[in-house]
C-alpha positions, 0 to 999 in steps of 0.5 A: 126242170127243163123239158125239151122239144125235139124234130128227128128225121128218119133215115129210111123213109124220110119221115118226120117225128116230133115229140117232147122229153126229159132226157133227149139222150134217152129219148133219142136212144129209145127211138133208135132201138126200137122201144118207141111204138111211133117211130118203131119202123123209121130207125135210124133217126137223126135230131134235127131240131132241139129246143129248151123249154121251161116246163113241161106244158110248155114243151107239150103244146109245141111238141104236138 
């Protein structure tokens, strides 16, 4: 199953956040509503960066 790596960027401060998922919509989505503890403070956020990664270790050693 594919994973993904993603950069977003955060509207208000500026800040970059750059993390790993199944779902990027979701993902994406939770960032934006606050649901994420990492990225509570810096919504909105815009993806900037999306790359398709084989598997999930692969997505985890790019995504720290």
């Amino acid at each position: 199953m594919a994973h993904f790596v993603y950069i977003l960027k955060s509207q208000t401060t500026g800040r970059y956040y750059c993390g790993e998922t199944q779902d990027i919509e979701d993902r994406l989505e939770r960032h934006n509503s606050g649901r994420s503890k990492s990225t509570k403070s810096g919504s909105p956020w815009e993806l900037v960066q999306l790359l398709e990664i084989e598997n999930r270790s692969e997505a985890r050693k790019l995504g720290s």
